[in-house]
C-alpha positions as CSV (number, residue, x, y, z in Angstrom):
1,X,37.8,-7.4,-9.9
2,X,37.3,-8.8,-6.3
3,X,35.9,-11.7,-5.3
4,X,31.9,-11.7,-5.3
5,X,30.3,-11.3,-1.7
6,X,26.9,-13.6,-3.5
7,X,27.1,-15.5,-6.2
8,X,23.6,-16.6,-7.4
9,X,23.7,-20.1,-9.6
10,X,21.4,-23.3,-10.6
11,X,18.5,-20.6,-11.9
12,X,17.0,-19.1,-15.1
13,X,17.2,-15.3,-14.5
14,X,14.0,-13.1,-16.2
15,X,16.5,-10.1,-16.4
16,X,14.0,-7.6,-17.9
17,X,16.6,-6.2,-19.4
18,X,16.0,-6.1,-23.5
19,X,19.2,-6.0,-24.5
20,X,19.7,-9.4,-22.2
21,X,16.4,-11.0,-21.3
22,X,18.4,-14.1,-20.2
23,X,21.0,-14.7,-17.5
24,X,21.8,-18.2,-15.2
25,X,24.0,-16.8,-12.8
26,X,24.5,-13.5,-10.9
27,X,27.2,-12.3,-9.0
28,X,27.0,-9.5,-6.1
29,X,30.0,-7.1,-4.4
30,X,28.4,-4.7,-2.3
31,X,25.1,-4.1,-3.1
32,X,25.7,-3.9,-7.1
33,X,25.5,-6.7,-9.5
34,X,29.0,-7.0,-10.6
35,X,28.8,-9.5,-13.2
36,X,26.4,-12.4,-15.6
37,X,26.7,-16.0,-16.6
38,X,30.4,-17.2,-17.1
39,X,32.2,-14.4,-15.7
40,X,30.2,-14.5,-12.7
41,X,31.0,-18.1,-11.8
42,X,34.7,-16.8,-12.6
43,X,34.3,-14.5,-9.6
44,X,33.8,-17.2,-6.9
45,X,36.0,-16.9,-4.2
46,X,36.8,-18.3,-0.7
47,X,34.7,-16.0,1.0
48,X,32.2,-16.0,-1.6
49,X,28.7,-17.1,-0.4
50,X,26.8,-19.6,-3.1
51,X,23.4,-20.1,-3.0
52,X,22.1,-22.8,-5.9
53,X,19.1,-22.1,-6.8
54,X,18.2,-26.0,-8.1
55,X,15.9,-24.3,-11.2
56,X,14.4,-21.5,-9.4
57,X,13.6,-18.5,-12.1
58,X,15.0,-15.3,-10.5
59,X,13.5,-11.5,-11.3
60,X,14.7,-8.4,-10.2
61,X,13.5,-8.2,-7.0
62,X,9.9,-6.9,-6.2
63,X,8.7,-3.6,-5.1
64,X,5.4,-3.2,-3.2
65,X,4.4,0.4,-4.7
66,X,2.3,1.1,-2.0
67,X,2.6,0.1,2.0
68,X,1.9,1.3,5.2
69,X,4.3,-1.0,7.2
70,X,4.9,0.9,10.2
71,X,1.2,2.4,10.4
72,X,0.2,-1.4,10.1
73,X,2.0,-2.7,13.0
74,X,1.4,0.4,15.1
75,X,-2.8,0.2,14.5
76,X,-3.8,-2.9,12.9
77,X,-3.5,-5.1,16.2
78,X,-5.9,-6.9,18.7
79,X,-8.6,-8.8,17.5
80,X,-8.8,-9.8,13.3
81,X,-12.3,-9.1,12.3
82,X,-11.4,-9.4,8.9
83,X,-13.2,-13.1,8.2
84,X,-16.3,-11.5,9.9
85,X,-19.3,-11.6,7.5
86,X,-22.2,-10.1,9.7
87,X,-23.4,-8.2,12.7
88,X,-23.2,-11.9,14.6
89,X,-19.5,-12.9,14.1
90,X,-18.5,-9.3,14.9
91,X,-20.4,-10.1,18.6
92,X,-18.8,-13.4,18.3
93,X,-15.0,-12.0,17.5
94,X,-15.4,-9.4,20.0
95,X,-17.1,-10.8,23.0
96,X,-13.8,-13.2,23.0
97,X,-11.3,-10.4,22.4
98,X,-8.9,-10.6,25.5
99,X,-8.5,-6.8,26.6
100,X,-5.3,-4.7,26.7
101,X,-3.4,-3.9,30.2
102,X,-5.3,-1.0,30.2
103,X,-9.1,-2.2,29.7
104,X,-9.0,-1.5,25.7
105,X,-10.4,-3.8,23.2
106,X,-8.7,-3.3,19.9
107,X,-10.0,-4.6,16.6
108,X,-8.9,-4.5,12.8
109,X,-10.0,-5.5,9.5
110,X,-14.1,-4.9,9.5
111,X,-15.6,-4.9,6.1
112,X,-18.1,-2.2,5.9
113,X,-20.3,-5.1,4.3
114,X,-21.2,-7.0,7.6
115,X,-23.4,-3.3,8.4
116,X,-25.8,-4.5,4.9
117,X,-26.3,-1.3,3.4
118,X,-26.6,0.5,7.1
119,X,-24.4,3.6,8.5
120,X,-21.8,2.0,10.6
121,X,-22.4,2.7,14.4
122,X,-21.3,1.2,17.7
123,X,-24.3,-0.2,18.5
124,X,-22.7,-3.7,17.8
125,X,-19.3,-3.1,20.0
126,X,-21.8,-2.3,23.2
127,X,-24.1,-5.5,22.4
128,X,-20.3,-7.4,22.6
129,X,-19.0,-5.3,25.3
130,X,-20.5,-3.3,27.6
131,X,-18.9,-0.4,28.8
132,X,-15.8,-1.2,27.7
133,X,-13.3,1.0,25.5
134,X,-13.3,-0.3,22.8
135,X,-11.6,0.9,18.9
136,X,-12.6,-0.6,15.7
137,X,-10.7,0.2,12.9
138,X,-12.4,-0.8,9.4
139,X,-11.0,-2.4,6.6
140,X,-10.3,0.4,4.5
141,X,-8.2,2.3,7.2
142,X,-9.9,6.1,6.9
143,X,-12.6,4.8,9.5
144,X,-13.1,3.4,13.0
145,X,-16.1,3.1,15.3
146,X,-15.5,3.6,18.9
147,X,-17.3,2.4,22.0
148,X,-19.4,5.0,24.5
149,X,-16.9,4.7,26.8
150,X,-14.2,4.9,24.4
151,X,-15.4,8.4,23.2
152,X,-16.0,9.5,27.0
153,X,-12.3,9.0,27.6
154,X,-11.9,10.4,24.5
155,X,-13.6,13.7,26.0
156,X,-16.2,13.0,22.8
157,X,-19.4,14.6,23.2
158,X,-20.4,15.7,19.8
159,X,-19.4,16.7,16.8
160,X,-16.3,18.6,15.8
161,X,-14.8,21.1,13.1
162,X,-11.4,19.7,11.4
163,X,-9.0,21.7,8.9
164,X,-9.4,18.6,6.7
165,X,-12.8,16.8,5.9
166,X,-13.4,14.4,8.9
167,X,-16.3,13.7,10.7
168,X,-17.2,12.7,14.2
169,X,-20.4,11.4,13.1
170,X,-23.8,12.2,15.0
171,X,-27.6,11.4,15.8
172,X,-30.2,13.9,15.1
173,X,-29.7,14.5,18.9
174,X,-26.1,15.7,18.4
175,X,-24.6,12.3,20.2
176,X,-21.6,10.4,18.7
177,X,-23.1,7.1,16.9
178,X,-19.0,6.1,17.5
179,X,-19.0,5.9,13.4
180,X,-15.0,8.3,12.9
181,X,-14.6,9.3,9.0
182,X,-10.6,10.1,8.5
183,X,-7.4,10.8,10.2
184,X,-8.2,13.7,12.5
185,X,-11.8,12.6,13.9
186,X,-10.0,8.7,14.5
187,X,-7.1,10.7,16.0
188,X,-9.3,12.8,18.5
189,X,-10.1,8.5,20.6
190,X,-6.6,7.3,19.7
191,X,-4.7,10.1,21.3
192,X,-6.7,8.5,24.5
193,X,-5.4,5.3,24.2
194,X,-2.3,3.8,25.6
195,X,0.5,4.2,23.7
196,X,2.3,1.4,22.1
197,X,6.1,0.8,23.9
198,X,9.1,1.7,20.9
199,X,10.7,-1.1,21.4
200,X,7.0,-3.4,21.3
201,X,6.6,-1.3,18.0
202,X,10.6,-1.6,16.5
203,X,9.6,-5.4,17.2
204,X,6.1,-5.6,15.2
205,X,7.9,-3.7,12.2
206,X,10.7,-6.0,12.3
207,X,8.2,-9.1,12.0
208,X,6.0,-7.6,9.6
209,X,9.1,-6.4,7.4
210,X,10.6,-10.3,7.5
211,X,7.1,-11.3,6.7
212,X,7.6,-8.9,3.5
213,X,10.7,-10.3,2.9
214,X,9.5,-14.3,3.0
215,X,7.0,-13.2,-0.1
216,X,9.8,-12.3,-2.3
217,X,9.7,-8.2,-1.5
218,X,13.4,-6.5,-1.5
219,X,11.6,-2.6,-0.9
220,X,8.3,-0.4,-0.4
221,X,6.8,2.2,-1.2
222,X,5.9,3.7,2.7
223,X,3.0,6.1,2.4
224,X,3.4,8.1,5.9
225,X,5.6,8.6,8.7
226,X,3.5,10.7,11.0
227,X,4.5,11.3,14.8
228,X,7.6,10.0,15.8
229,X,8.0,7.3,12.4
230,X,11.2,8.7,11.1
231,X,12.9,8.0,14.6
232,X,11.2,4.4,14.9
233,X,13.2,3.6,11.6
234,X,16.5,5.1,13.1
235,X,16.1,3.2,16.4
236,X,15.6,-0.2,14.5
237,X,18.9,0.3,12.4
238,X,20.9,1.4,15.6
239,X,20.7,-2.9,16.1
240,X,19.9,-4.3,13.0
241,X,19.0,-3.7,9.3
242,X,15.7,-3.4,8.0
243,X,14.9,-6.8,5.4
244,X,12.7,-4.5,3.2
245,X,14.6,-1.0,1.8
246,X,11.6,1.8,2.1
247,X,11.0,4.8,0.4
248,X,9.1,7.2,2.7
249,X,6.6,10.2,2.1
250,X,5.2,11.6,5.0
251,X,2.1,13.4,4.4
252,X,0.7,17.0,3.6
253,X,-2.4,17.7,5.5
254,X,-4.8,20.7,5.0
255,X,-2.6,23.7,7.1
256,X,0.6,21.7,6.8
257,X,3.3,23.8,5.4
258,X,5.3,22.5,2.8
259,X,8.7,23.7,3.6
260,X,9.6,21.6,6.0
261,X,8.2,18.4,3.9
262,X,11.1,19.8,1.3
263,X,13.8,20.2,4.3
264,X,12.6,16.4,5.4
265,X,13.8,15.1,2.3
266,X,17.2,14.7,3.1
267,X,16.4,12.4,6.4
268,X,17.9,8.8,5.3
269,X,18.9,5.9,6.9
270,X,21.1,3.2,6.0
271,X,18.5,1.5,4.5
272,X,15.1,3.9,4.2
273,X,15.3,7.5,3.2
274,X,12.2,10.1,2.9
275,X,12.2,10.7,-1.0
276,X,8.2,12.4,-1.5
277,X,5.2,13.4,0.1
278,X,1.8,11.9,0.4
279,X,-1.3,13.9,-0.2
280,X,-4.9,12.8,0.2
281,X,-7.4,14.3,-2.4
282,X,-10.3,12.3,-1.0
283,X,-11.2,9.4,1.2
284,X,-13.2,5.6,0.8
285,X,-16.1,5.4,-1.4
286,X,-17.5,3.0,1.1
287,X,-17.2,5.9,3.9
288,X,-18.9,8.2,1.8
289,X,-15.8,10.4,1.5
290,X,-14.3,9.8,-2.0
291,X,-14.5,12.6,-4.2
292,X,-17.3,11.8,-6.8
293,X,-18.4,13.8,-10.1
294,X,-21.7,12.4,-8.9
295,X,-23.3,12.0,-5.8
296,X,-23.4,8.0,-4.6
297,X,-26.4,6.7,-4.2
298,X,-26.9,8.1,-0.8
299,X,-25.9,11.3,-1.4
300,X,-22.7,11.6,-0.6
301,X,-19.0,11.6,-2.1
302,X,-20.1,15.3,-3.2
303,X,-16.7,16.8,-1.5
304,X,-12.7,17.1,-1.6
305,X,-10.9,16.3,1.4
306,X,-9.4,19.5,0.8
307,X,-12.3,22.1,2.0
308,X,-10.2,24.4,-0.4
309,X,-9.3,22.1,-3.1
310,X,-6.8,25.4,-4.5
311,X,-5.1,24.9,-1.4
312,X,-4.2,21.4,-2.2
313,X,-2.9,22.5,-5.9
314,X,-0.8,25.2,-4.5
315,X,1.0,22.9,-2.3
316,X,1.1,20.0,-5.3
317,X,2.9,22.4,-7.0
318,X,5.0,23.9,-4.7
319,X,6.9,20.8,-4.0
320,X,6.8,20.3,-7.7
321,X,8.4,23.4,-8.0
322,X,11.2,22.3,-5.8
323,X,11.6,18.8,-7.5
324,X,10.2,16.6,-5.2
325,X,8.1,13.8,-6.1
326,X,4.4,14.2,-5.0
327,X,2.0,11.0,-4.7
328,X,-2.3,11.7,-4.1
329,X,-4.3,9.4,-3.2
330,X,-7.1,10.1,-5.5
331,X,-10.0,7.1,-5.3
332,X,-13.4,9.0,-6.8
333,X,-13.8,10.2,-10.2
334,X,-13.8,13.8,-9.2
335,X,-10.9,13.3,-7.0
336,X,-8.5,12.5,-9.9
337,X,-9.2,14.8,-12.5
338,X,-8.3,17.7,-9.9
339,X,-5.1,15.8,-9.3
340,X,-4.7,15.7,-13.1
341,X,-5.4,19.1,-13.8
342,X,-3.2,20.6,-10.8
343,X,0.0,18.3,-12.4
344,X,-0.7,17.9,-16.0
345,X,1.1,21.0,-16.9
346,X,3.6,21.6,-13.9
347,X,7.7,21.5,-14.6
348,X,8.7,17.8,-13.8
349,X,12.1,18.5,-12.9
350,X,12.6,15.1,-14.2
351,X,10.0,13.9,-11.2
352,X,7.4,11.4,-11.9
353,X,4.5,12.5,-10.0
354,X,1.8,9.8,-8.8
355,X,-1.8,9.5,-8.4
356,X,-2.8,6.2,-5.6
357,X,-5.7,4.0,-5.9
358,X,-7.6,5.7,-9.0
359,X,-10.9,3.3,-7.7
360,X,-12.7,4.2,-10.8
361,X,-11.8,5.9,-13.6
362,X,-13.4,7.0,-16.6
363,X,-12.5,6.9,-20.4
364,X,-11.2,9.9,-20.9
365,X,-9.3,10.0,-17.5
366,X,-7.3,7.2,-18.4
367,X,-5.6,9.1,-21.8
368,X,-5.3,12.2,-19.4
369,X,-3.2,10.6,-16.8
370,X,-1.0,8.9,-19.3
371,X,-0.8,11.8,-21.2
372,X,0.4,13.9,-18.1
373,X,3.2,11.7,-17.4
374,X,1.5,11.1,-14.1
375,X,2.0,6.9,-12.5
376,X,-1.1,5.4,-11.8
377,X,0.0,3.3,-8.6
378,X,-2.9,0.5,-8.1
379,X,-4.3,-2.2,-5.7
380,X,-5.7,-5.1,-7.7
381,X,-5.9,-7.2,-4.7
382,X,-8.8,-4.6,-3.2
383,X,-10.8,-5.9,-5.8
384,X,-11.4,-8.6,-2.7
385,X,-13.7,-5.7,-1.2
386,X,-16.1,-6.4,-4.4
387,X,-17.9,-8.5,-6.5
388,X,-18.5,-9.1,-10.1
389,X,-22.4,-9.0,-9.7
390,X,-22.1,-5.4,-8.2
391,X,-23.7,-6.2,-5.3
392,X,-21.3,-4.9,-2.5
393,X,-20.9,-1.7,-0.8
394,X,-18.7,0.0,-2.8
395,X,-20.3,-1.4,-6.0
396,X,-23.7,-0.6,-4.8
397,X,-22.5,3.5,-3.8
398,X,-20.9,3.7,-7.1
399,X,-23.9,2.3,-9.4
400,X,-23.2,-0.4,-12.1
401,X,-21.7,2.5,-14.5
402,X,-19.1,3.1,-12.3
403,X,-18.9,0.0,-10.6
404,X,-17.6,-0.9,-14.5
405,X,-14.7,0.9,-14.2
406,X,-13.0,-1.0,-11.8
407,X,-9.3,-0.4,-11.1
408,X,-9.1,-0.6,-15.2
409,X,-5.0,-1.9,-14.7
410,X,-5.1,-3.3,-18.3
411,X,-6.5,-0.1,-19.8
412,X,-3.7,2.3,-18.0
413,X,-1.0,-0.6,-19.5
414,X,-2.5,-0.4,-22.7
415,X,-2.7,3.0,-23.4
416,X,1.1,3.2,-22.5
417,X,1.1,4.6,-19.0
418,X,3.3,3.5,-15.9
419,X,1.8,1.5,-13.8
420,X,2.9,0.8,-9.7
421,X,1.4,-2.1,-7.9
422,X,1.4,-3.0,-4.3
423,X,-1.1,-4.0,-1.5
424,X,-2.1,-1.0,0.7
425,X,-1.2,-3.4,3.4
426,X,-2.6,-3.5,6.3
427,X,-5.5,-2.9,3.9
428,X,-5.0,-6.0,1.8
429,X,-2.5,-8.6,2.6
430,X,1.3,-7.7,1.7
431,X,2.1,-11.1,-0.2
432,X,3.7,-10.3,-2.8
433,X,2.8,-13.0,-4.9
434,X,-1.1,-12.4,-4.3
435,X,-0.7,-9.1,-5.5
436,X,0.7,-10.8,-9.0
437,X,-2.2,-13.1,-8.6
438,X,-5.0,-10.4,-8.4
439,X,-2.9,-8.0,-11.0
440,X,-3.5,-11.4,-13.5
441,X,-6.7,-13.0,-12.0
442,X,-8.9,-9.9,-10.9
443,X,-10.0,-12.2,-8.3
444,X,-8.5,-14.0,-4.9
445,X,-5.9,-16.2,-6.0
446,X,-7.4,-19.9,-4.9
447,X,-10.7,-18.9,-5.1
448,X,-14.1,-19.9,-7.0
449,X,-15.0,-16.2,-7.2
450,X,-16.3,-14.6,-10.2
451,X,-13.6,-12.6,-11.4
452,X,-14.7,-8.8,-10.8
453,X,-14.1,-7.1,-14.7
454,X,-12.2,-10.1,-16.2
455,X,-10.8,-8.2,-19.0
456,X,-8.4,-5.4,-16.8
457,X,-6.5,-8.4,-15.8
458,X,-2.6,-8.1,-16.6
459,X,-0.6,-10.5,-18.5
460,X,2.1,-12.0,-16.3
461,X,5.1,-9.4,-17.7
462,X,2.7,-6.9,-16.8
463,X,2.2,-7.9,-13.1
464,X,5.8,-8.5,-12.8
465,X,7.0,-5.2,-14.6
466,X,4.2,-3.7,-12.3
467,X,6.0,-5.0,-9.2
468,X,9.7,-4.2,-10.6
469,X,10.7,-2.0,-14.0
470,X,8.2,0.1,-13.3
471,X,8.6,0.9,-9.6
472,X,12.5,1.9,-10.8
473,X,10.7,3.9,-13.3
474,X,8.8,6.4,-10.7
475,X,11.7,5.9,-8.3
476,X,13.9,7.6,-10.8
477,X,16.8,4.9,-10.5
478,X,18.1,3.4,-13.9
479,X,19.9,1.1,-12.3
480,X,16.5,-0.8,-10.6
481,X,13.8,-2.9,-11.6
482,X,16.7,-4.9,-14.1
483,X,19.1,-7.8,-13.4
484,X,22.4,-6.0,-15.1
485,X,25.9,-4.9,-14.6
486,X,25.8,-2.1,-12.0
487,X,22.4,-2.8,-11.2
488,X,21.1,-2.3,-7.2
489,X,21.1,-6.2,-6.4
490,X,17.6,-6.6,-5.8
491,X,16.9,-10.4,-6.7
492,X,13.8,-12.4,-6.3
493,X,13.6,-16.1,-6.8
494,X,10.8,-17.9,-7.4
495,X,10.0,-21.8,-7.5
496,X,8.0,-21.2,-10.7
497,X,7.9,-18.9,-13.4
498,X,5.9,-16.0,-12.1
499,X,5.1,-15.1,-16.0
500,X,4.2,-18.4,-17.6
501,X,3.1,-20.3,-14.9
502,X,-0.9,-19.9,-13.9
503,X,-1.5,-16.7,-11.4
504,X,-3.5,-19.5,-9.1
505,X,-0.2,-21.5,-8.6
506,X,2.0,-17.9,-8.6
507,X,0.4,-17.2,-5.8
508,X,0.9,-20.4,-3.4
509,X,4.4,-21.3,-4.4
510,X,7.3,-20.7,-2.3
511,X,10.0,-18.4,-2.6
512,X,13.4,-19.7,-2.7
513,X,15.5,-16.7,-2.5
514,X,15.0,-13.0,-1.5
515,X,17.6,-10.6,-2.1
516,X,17.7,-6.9,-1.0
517,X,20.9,-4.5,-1.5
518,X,23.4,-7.3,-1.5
519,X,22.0,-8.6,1.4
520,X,19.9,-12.2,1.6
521,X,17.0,-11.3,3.3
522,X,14.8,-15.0,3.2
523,X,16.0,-18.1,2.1
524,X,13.9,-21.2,1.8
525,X,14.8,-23.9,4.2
């Protein structure tokens, strides 16, 4: 055998691999793990590159289940209003927003919480700035408020029919309140925008992506690639390679048809590749758009974002039929149970199928998605969005009963089900580690908060499995998610044990070494 091209030494390796749980050295040709321990050091070589790792504990390397990278840096820019935590700091964030080349004020991050209870409008982005364009996009990325001006540009003057269940919300009077619920009425003001340069973008992606890497991530999970995404990822690899390997499922829309989502599946890069297709079953529970058994407690969530929810489960199972994976975002009650019943008894064709977000699930849900062989891919870090006491927005549309079945992790874990975890980001942060910190902590890592439903948290193996075995498991690969002979070398190093050491201090510490293909993506110092 050849000399290795990485040879990983001076660490204590969590292989998850049960027939070697243990390794101290790893050695890399290519982007395969060639070889453990002793005959790894026996492959050192001039040309060899050796990083010592002084202790660190390295784990395959992590997997965010569930990103948005590109749709992040394209629409999540412009003014943070994520810290805001009223009507007042939003006035204060905006009125000191510095305006784009082209008059727009673009902002990111509002929590639905700073409006106390009331329908979002755009009555605070005129008290900020007058006539000005201004977009608002809030927290949970299915709605936006936009200024007056920004909807005359827009051509806005009322509401709108959509082939999926949007809403350009209105007065009594028929005007625009500027409140946008999902893609296509947000779409209708940001086609009027300026458009964002592709080589401005190709940058943003390649900061965000290095960010990624710096938190230990070697790949995602990328849930879209509408417009012109695909060629944004080709463009960046025609001068450099991406630091995070992505997995890509552009969407399937009410009146999309779903042969040339199957076609799309052989578009690859060097280092990203479409492999399934994203479908929306429902929207937010804080927008009033998740798909509820029972009304919120405004009335709402009564709906599908599907007008023809059929439609969606002939489409499901078309690309079922044709072997590619599927993965629904599913958030309300309602919502999931169609999912499950539209998959439960489909041909596989050796395809895990997925269900995103699952919000809140009940009892008997939980055994039915387990039992289907569906993944349950899961955000405990948006459990930042709520509190224990019950006495947020979501929590408060939900009602205490369903409030209690919050992201129930340990419950999907412990009746045997596969279970993804990432961050939604731009939705919640992308730190990898944070995510292991909420997956444990069911709180902000750092923080004094009451832990919202204590007893879903995940041991540490969990968390990590979450981030890494099982991420190989619904990416189909037996030779991911394990630190083994022939194994993709996907590494992750950390300065502390990420199982045994508290979730608080997982969270903060650095990480020493990032791996990704073969290829050392972040290195500390």
């Amino acid at each position: 055998m050849r000399a290795a091209d990485l040879l990983v030494v001076g660490t204590r390796v969590r292989t998850l691999d049960p027939a070697n749980p243990w390794a101290e050295a790893v050695a890399v040709v290519g982007d395969r793990i060639v070889a453990l321990d002793d005959d790894a050091r026996a492959l050192r070589g001039a040309g060899t590159e050796v990083v010592d790792l002084g202790g660190a504990v390295t784990t395959p390397g992590l997997v965010d289940g569930h990103m948005h990278p590109l749709f992040g840096a394209a629409a999540f820019h412009g003014t943070d209003l994520s810290r805001c935590r009223d009507l007042a700091d939003v006035r204060a964030a905006l009125s000191g927003a510095t305006p784009d080349a082209d008059g727009w004020v673009v902002g990111w991050g509002l929590d639905h919480n700073v409006f106390a209870g009331a329908v979002p409008t755009n009555a605070v982005l005129e008290e900020a700035l007058p006539g000005r364009p201004v977009f608002v996009r809030l927290y949970d990325g299915h709605s936006a408020l936009a200024s007056v001006e920004a909807l005359r540009r827009a051509g806005v003057t009322g509401p709108r029919e959509f082939a999926q269940r949007a809403e350009i919300v209105c007065g009594a009077d028929g005007t625009p309140t500027g409140f946008l619920l999902e893609d296509a009425a947000m779409s209708v003001v940001m086609d009027a925008m300026p458009a964002i340069p592709a080589a401005n973008l190709r940058a943003r992606l390649g900061e965000v992506l290095r960010g990624m890497a710096r938190t230990g991530l070697t790949a995602g999970h990328m849930m879209d690639a509408e417009a012109d995404a695909l060629e944004v990822l080709a463009g960046y690899e025609e001068t450099e390679e991406l630091p995070v390997r992505l997995r890509v499922a552009p969407w399937c829309r009410p009146g999309d048809e779903v042969e040339p989502l199957i076609a799309l599946q052989a578009r690859h890069g060097r280092r990203w590749a479409v492999q399934a297709v994203k479908f929306f079953i429902d929207g937010t529970v804080e927008g009033g758009t998740a798909w509820l058994e029972h009304p919120d407690c405004h009335g709402q969530g009564q709906h599908a974002f599907w007008r023809d929810p059929a439609a969606y489960t002939k489409a499901v199972q078309q690309l079922a039929a044709a072997g590619v994976q599927t993965a629904t975002h599913a958030i309300g009650d309602a919502g999931v149970r169609h999912v499950v019943e539209s998959l439960e008894n489909v041909e596989t064709h050796g395809v895990r199928h997925r269900i995103e977000h699952l919000e809140t699930l009940p009892h008997d849900l939980v055994g039915r998605v387990v039992g289907s062989g569906l993944v349950a891919s899961m955000q405990p870090s948006h459990t930042a969005y709520t509190k224990a006491d019950h006495t947020d927005e979501w929590s408060l549309r939900l009602g205490a009963e369903r409030a209690g079945r919050a992201w129930v992790c340990r419950d999907v874990r412990d009746a045997g089900g596969v279970l993804v975890l990432g961050s939604d980001w731009p939705i919640a942060h992308y730190d990898a580690r944070e995510v292991l910190g909420f997956a444990r902590l069911r709180r902000q890592p750092g923080s004094t908060a009451a832990p919202v439903l204590p007893e879903q948290g995940l041991t540490g193996s969990m968390a990590l499995e979450g981030m890494t075995s099982h991420a190989a498991i619904v990416e189909g690969d037996a030779y991911a998610g394990r630190v083994a002979v022939g194994c993709r070398a996907d590494l992750t190093a950390f300065t502390l044990d990420p199982v045994d050491a508290p979730a608080d201090e997982v969270a903060e510490a650095p990480i020493a070494l990032t791996v990704s293909g073969g290829r050392v993506t972040h290195r500390l110092g």
